[in-house]
PDB file of N, H, CA, C and O in Angstrom:
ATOM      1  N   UNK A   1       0.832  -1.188   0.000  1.00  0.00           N
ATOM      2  CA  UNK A   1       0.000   0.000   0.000  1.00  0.00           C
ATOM      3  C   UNK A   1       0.873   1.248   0.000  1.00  0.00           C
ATOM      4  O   UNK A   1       0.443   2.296  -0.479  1.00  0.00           O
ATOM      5  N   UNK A   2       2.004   1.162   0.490  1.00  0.00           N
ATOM      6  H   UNK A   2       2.354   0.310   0.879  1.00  0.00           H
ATOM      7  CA  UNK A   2       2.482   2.641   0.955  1.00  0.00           C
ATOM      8  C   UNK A   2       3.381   2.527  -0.363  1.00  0.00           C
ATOM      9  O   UNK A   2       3.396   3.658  -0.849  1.00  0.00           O
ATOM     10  N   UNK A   3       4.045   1.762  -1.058  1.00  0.00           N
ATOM     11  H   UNK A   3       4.032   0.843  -0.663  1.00  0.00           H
ATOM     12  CA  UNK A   3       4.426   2.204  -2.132  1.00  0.00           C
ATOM     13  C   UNK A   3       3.656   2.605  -3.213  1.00  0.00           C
ATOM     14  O   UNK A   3       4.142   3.247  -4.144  1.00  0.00           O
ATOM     15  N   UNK A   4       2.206   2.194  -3.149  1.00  0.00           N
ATOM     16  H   UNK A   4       1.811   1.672  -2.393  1.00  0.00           H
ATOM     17  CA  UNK A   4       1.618   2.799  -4.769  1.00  0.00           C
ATOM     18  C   UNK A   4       1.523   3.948  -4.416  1.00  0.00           C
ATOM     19  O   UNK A   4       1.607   4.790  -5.311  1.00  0.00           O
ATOM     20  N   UNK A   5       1.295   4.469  -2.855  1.00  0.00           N
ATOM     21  H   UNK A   5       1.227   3.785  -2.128  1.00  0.00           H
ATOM     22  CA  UNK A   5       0.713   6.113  -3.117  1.00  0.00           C
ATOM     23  C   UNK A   5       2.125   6.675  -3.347  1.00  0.00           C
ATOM     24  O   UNK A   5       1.949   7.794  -3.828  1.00  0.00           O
ATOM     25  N   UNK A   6       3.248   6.469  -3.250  1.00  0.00           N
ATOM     26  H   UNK A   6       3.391   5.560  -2.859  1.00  0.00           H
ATOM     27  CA  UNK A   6       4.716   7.271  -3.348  1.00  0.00           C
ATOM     28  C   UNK A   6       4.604   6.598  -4.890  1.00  0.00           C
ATOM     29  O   UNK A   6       5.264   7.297  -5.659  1.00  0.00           O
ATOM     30  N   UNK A   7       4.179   5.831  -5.357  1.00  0.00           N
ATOM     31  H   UNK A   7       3.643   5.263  -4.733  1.00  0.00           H
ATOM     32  CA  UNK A   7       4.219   5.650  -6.938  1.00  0.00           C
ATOM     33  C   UNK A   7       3.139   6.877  -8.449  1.00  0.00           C
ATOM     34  O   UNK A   7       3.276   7.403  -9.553  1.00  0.00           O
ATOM     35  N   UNK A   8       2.025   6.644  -7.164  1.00  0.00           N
ATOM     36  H   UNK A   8       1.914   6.216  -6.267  1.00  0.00           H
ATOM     37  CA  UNK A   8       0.839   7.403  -7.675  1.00  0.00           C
ATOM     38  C   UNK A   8       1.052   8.700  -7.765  1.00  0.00           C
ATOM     39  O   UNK A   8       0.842   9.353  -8.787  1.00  0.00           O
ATOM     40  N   UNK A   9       1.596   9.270  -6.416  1.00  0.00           N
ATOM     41  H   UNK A   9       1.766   8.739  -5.586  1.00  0.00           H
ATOM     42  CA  UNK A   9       2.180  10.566  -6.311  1.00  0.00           C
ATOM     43  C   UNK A   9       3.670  11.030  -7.786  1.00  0.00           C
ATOM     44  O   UNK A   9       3.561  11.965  -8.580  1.00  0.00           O
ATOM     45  N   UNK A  10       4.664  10.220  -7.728  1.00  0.00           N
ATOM     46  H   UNK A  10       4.753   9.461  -7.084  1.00  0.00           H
ATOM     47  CA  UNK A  10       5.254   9.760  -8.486  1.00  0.00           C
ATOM     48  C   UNK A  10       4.923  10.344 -10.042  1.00  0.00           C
ATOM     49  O   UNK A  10       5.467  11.174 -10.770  1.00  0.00           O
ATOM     50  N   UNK A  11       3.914   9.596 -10.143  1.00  0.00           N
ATOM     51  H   UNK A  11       3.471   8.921  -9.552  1.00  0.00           H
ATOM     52  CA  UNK A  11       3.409   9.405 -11.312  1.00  0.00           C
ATOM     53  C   UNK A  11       2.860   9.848 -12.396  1.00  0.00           C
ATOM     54  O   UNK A  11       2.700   9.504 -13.567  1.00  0.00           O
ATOM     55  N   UNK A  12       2.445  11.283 -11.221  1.00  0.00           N
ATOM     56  H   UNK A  12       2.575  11.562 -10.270  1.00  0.00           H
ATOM     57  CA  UNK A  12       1.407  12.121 -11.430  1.00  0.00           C
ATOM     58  C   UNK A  12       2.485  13.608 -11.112  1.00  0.00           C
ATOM     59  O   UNK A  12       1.991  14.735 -11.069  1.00  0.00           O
ATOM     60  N   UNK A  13       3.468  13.440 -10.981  1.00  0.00           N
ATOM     61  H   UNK A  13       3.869  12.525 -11.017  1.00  0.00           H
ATOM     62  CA  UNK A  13       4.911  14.522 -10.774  1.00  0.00           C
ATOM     63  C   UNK A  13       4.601  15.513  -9.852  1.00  0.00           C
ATOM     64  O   UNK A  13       5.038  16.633 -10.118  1.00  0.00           O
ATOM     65  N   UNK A  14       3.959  15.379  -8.841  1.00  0.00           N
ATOM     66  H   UNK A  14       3.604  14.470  -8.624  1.00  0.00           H
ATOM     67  CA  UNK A  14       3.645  15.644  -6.946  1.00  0.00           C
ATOM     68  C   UNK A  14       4.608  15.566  -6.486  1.00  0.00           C
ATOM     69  O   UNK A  14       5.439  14.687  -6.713  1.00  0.00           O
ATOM     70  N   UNK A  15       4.717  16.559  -5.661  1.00  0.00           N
ATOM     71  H   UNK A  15       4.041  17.273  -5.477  1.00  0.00           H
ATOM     72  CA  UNK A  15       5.668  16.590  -4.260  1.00  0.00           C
ATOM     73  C   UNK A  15       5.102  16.230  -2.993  1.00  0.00           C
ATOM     74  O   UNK A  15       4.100  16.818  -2.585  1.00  0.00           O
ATOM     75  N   UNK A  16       5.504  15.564  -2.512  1.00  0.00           N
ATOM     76  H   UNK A  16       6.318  15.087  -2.843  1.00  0.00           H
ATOM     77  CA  UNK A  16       5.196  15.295  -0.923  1.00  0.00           C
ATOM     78  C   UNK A  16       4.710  17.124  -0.326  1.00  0.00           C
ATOM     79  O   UNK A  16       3.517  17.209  -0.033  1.00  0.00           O
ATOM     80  N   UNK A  17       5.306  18.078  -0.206  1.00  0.00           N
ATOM     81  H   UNK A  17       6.275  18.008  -0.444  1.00  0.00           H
ATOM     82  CA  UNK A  17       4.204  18.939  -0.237  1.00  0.00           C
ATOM     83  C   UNK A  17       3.282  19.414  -1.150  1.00  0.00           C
ATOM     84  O   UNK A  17       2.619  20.325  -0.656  1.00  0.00           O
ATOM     85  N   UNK A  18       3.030  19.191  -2.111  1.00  0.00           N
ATOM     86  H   UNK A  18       3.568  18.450  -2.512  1.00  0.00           H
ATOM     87  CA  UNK A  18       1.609  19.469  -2.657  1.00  0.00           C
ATOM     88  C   UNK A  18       0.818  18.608  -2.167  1.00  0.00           C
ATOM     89  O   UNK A  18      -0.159  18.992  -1.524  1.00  0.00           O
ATOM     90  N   UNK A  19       1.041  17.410  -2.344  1.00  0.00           N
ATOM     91  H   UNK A  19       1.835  17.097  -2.867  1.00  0.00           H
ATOM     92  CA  UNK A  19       0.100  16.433  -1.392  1.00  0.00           C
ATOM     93  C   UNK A  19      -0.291  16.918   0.009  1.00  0.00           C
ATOM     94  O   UNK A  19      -1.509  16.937   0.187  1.00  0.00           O
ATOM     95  N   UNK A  20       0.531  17.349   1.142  1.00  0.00           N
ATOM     96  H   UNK A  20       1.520  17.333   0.998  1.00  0.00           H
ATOM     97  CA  UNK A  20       0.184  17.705   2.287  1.00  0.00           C
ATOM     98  C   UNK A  20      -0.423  18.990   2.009  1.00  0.00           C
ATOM     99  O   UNK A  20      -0.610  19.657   3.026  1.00  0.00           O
ATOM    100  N   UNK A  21      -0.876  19.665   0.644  1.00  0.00           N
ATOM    101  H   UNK A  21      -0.724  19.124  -0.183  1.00  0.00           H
ATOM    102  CA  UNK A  21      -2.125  20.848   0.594  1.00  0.00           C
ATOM    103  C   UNK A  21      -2.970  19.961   0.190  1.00  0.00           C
ATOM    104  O   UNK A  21      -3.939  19.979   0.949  1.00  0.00           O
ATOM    105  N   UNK A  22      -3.056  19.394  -0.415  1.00  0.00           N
ATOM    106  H   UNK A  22      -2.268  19.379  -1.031  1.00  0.00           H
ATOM    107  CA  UNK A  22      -4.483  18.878  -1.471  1.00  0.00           C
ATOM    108  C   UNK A  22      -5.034  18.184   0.071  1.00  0.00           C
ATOM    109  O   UNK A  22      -6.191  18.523   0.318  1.00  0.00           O
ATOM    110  N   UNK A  23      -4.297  17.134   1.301  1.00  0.00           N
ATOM    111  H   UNK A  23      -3.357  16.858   1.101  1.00  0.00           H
ATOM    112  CA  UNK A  23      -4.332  15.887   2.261  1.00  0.00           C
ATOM    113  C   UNK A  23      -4.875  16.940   3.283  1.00  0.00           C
ATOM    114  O   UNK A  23      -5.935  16.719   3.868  1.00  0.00           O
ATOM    115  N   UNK A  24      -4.084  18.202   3.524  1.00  0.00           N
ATOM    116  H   UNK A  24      -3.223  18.382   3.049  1.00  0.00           H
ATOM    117  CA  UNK A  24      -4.568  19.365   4.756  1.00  0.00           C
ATOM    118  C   UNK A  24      -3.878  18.462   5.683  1.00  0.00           C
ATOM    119  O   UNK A  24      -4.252  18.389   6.854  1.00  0.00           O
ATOM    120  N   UNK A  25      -3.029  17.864   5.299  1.00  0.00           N
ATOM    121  H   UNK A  25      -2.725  17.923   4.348  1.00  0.00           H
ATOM    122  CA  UNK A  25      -1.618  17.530   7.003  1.00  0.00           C
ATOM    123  C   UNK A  25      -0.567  17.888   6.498  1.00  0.00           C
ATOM    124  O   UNK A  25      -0.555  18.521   5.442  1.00  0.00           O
ATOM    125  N   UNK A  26       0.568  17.541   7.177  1.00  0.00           N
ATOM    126  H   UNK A  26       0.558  17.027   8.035  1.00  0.00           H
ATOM    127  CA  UNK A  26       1.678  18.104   7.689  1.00  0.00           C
ATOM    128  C   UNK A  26       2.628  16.829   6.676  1.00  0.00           C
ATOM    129  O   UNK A  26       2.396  15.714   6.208  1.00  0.00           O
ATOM    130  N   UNK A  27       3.852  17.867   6.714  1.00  0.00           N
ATOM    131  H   UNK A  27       4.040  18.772   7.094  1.00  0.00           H
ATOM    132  CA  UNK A  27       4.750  16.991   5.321  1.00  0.00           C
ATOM    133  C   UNK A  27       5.280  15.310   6.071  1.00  0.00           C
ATOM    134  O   UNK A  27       5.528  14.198   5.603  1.00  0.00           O
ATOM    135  N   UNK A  28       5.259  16.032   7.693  1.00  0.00           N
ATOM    136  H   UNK A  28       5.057  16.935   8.073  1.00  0.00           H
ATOM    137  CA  UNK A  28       5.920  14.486   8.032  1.00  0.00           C
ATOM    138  C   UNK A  28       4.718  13.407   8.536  1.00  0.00           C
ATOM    139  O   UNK A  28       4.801  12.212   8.819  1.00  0.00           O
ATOM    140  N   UNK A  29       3.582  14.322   8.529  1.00  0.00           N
ATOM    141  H   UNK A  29       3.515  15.293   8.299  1.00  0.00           H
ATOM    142  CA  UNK A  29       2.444  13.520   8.554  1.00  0.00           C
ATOM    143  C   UNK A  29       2.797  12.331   6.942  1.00  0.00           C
ATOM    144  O   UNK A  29       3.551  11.375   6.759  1.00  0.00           O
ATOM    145  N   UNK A  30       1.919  12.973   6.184  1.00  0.00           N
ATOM    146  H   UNK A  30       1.306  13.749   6.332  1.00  0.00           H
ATOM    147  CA  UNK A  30       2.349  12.471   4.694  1.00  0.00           C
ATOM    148  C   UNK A  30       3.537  11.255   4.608  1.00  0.00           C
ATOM    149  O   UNK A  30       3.405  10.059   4.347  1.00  0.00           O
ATOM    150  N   UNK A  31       4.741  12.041   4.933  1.00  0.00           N
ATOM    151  H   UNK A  31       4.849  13.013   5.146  1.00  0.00           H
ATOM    152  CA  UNK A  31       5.718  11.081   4.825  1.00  0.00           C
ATOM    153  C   UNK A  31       6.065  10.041   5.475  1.00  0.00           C
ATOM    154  O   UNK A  31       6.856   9.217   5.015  1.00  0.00           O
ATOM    155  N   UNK A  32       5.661   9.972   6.325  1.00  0.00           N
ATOM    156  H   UNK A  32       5.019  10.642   6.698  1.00  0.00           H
ATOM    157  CA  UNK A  32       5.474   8.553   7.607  1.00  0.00           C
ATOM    158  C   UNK A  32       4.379   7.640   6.709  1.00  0.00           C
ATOM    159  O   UNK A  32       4.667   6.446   6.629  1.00  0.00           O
ATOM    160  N   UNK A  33       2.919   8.166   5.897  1.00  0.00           N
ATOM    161  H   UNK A  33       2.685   9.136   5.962  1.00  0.00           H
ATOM    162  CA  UNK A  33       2.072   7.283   5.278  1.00  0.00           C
ATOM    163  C   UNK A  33       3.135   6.735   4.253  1.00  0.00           C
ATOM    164  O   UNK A  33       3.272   5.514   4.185  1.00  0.00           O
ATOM    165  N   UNK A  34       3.747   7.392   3.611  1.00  0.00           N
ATOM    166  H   UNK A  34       3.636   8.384   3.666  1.00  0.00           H
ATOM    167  CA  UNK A  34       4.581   6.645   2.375  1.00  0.00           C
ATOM    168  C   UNK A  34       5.455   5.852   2.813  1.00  0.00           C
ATOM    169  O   UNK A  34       5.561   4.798   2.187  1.00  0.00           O
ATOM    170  N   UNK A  35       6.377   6.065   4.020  1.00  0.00           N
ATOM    171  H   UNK A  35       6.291   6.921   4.529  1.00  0.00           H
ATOM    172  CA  UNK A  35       7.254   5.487   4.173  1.00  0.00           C
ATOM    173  C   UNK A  35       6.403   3.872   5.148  1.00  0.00           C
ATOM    174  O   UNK A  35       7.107   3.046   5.728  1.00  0.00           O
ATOM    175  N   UNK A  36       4.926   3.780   5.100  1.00  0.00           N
ATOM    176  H   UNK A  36       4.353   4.451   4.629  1.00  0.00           H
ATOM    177  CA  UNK A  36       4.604   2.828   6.139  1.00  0.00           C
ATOM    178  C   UNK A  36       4.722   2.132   7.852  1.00  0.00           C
ATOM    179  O   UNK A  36       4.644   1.062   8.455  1.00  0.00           O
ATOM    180  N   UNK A  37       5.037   4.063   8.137  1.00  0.00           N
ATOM    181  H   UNK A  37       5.100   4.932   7.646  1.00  0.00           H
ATOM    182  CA  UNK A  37       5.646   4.407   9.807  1.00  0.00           C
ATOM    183  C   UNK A  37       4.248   4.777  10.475  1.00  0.00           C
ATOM    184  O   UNK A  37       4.170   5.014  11.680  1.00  0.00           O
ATOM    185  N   UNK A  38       3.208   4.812   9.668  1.00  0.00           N
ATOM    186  H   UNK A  38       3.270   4.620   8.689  1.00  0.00           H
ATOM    187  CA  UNK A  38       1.962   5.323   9.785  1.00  0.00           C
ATOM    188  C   UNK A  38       1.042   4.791   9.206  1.00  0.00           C
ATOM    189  O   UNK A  38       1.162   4.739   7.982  1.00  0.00           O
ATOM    190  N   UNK A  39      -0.071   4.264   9.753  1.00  0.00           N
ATOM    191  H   UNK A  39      -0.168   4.306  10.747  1.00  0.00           H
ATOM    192  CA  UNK A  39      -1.453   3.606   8.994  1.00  0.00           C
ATOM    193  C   UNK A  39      -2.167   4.819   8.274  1.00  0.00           C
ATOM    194  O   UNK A  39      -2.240   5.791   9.025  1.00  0.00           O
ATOM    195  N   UNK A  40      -2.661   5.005   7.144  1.00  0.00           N
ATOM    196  H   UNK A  40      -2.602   4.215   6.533  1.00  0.00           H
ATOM    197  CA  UNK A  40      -3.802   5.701   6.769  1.00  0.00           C
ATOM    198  C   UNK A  40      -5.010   6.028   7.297  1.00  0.00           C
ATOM    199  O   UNK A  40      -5.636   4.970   7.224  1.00  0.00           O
ATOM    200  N   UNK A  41      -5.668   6.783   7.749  1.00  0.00           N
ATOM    201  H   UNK A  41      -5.160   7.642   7.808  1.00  0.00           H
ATOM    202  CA  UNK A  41      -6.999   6.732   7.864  1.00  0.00           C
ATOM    203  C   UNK A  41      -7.809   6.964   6.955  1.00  0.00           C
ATOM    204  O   UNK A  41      -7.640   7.598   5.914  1.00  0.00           O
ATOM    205  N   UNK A  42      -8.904   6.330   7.433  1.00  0.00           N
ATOM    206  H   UNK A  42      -9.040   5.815   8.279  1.00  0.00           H
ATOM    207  CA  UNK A  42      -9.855   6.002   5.987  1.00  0.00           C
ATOM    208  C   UNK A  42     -10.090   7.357   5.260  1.00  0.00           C
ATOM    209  O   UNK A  42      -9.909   7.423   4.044  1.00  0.00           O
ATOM    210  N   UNK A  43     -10.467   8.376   5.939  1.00  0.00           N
ATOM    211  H   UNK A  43     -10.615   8.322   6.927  1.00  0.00           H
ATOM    212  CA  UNK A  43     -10.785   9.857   5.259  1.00  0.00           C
ATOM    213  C   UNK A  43      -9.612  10.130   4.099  1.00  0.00           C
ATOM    214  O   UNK A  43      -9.761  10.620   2.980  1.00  0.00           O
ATOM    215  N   UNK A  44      -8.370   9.634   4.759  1.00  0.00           N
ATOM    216  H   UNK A  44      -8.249   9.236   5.669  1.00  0.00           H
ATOM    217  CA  UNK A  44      -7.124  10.481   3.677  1.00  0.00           C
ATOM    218  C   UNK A  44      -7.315   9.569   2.353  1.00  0.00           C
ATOM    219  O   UNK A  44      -7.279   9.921   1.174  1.00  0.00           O
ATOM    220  N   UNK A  45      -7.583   7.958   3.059  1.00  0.00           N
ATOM    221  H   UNK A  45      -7.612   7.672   4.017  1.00  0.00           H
ATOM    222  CA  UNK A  45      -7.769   6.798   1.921  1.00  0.00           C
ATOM    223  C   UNK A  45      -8.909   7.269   0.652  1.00  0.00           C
ATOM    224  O   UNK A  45      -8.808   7.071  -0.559  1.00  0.00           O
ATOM    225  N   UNK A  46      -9.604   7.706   1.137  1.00  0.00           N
ATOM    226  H   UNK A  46      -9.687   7.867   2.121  1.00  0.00           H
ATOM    227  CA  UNK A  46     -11.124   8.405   0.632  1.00  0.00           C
ATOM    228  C   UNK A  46     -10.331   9.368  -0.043  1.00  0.00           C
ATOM    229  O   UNK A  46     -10.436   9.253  -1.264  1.00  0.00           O
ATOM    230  N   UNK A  47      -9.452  10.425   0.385  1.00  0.00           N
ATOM    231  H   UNK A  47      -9.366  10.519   1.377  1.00  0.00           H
ATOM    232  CA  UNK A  47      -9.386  11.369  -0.519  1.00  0.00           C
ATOM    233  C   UNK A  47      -8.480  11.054  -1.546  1.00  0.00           C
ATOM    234  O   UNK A  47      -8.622  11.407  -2.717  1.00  0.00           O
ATOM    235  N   UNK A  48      -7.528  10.374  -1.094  1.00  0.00           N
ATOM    236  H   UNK A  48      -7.412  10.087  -0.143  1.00  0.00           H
ATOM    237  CA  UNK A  48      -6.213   9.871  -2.042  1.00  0.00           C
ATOM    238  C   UNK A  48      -7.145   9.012  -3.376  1.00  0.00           C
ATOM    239  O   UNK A  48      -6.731   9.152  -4.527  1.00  0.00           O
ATOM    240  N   UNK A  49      -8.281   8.223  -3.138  1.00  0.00           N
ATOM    241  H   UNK A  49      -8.617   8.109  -2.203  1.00  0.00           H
ATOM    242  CA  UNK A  49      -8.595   7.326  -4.201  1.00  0.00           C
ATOM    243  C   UNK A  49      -9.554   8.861  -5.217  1.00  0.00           C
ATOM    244  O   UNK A  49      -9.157   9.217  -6.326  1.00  0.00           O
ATOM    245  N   UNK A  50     -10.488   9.365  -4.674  1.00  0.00           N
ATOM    246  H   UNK A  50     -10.810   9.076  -3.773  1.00  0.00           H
ATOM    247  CA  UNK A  50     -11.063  10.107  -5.242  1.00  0.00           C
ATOM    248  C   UNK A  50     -10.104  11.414  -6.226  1.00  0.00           C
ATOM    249  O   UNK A  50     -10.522  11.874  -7.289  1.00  0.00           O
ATOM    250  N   UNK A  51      -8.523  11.904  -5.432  1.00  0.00           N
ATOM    251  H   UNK A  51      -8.184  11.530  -4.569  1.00  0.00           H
ATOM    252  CA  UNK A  51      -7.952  12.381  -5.777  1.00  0.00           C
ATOM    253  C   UNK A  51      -7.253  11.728  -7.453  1.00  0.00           C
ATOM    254  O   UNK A  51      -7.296  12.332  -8.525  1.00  0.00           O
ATOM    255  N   UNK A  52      -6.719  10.502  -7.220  1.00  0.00           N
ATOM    256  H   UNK A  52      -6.684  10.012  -6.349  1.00  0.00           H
ATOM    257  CA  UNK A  52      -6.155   9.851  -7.798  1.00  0.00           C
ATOM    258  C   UNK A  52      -7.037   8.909  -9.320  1.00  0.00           C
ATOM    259  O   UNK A  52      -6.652   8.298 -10.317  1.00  0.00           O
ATOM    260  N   UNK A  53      -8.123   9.215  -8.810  1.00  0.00           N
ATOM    261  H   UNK A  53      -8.435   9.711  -8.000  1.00  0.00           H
ATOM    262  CA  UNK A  53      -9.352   8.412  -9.835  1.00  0.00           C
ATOM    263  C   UNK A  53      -8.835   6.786  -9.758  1.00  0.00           C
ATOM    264  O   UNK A  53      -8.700   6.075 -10.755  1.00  0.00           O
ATOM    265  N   UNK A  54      -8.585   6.369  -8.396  1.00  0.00           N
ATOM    266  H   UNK A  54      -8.695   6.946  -7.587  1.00  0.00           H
ATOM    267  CA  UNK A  54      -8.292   4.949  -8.717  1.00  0.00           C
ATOM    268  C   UNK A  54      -9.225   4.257  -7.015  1.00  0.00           C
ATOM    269  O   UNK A  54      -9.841   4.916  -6.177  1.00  0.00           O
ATOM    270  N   UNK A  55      -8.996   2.956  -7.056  1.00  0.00           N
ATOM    271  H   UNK A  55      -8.496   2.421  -7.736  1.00  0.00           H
ATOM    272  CA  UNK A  55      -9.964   2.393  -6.256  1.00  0.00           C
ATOM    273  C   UNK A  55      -9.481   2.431  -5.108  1.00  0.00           C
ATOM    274  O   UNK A  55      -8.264   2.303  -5.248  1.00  0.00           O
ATOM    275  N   UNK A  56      -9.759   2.544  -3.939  1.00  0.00           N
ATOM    276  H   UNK A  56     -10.747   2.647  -3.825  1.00  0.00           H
ATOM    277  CA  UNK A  56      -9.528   2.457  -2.201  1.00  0.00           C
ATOM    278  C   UNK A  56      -8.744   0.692  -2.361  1.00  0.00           C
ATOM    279  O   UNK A  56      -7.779   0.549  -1.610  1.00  0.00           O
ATOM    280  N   UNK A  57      -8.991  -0.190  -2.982  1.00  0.00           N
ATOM    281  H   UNK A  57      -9.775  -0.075  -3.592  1.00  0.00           H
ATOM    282  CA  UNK A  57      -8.508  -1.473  -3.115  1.00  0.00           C
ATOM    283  C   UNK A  57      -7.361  -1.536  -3.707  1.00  0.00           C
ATOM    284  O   UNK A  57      -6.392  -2.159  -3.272  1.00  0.00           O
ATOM    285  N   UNK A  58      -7.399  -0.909  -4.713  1.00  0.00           N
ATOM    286  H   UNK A  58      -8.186  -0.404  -5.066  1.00  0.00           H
ATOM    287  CA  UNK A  58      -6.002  -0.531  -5.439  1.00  0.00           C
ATOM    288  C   UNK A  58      -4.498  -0.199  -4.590  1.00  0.00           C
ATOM    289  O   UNK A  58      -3.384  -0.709  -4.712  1.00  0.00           O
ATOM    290  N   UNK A  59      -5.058   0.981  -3.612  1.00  0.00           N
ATOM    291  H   UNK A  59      -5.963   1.396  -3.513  1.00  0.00           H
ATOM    292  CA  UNK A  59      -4.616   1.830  -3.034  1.00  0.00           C
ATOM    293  C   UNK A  59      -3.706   0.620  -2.052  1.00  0.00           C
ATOM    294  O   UNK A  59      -2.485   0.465  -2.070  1.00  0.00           O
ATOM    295  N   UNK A  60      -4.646  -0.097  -1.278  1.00  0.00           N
ATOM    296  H   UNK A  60      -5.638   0.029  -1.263  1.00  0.00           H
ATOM    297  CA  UNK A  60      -4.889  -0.994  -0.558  1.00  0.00           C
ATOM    298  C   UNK A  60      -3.825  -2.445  -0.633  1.00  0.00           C
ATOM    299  O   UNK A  60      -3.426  -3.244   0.213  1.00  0.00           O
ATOM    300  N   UNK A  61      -3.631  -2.283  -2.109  1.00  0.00           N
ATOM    301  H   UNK A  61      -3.956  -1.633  -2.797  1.00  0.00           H
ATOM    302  CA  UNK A  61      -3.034  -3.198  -2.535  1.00  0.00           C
ATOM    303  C   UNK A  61      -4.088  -4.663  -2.612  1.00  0.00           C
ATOM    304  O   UNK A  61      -3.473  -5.716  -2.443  1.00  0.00           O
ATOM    305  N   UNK A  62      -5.046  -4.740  -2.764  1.00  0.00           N
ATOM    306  H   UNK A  62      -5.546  -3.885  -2.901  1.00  0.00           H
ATOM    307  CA  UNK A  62      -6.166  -5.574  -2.818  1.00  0.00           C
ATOM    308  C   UNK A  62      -6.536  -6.525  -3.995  1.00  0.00           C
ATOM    309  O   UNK A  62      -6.827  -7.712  -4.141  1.00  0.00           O
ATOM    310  N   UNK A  63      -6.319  -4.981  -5.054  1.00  0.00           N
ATOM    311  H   UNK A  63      -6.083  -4.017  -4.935  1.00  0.00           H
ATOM    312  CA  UNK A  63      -6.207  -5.422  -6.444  1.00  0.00           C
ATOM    313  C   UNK A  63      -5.088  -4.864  -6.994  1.00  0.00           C
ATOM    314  O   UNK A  63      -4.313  -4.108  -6.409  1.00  0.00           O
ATOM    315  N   UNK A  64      -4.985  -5.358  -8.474  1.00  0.00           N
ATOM    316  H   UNK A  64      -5.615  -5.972  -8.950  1.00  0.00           H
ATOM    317  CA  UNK A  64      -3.657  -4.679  -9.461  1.00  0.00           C
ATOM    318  C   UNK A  64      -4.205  -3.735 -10.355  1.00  0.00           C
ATOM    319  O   UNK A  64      -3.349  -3.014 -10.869  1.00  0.00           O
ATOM    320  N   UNK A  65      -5.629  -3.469 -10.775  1.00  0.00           N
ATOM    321  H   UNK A  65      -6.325  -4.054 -10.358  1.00  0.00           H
ATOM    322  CA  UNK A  65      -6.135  -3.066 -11.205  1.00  0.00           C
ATOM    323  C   UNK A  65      -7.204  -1.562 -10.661  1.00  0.00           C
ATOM    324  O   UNK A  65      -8.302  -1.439 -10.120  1.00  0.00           O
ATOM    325  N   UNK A  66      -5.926  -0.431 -11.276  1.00  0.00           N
ATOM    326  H   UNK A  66      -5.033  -0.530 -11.716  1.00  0.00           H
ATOM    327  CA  UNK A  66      -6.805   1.119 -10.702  1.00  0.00           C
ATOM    328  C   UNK A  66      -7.961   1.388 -10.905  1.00  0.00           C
ATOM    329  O   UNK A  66      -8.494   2.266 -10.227  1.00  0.00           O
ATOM    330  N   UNK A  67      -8.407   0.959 -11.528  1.00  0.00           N
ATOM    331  H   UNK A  67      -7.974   0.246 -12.079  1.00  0.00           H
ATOM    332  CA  UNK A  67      -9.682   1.516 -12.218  1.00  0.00           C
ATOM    333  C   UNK A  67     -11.007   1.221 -10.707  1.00  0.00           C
ATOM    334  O   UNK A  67     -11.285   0.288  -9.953  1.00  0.00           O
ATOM    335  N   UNK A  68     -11.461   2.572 -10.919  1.00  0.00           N
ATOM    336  H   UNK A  68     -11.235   3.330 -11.531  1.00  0.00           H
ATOM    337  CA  UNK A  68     -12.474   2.249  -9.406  1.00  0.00           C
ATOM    338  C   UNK A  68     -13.969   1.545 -10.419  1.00  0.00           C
ATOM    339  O   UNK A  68     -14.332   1.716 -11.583  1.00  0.00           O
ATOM    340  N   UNK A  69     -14.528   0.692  -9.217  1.00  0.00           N
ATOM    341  H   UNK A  69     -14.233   0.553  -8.271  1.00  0.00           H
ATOM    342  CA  UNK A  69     -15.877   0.244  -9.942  1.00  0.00           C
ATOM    343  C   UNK A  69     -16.545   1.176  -9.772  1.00  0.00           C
ATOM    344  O   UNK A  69     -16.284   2.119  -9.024  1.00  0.00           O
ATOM    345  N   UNK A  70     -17.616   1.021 -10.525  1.00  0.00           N
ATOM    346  H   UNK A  70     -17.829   0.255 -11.132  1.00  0.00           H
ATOM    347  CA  UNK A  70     -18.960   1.875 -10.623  1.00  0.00           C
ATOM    348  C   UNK A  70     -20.109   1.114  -9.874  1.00  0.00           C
ATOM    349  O   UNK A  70     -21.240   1.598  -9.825  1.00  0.00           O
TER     350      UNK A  70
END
């Protein structure tokens, strides 16, 4: 899980602070989720998938496949 969002972020050419504006926490907040020093809570999970247009499962590592269902 904590590597797709440092991938997603990545991916999408984000900085760990732009993320902590779009997230409304703190950079070492953020960076503890990527680095997996920190669990997610569901709200940020919620915003990261809605942000990202990909699935909370994805995110999750659940599936391999981003695409959120309908």
């Amino acid at each position: 899980m904590f590597k797709r969002i440092r991938d997603l972020r990545e991916d999408h050419d984000l900085t760990q602070r732009q993320m902590t504006e779009i997230l409304n926490c703190s950079q070492q907040v953020y960076s503890n989720y990527e680095l997996g020093q920190r669990d997610i809570p569901t709200d940020i999970l919620i915003k990261l998938s809605q942000f990202y247009k990909v699935s909370t499962d994805y995110i999750l590592g659940l599936c391999d496949n981003p695409i959120q269902n309908k």
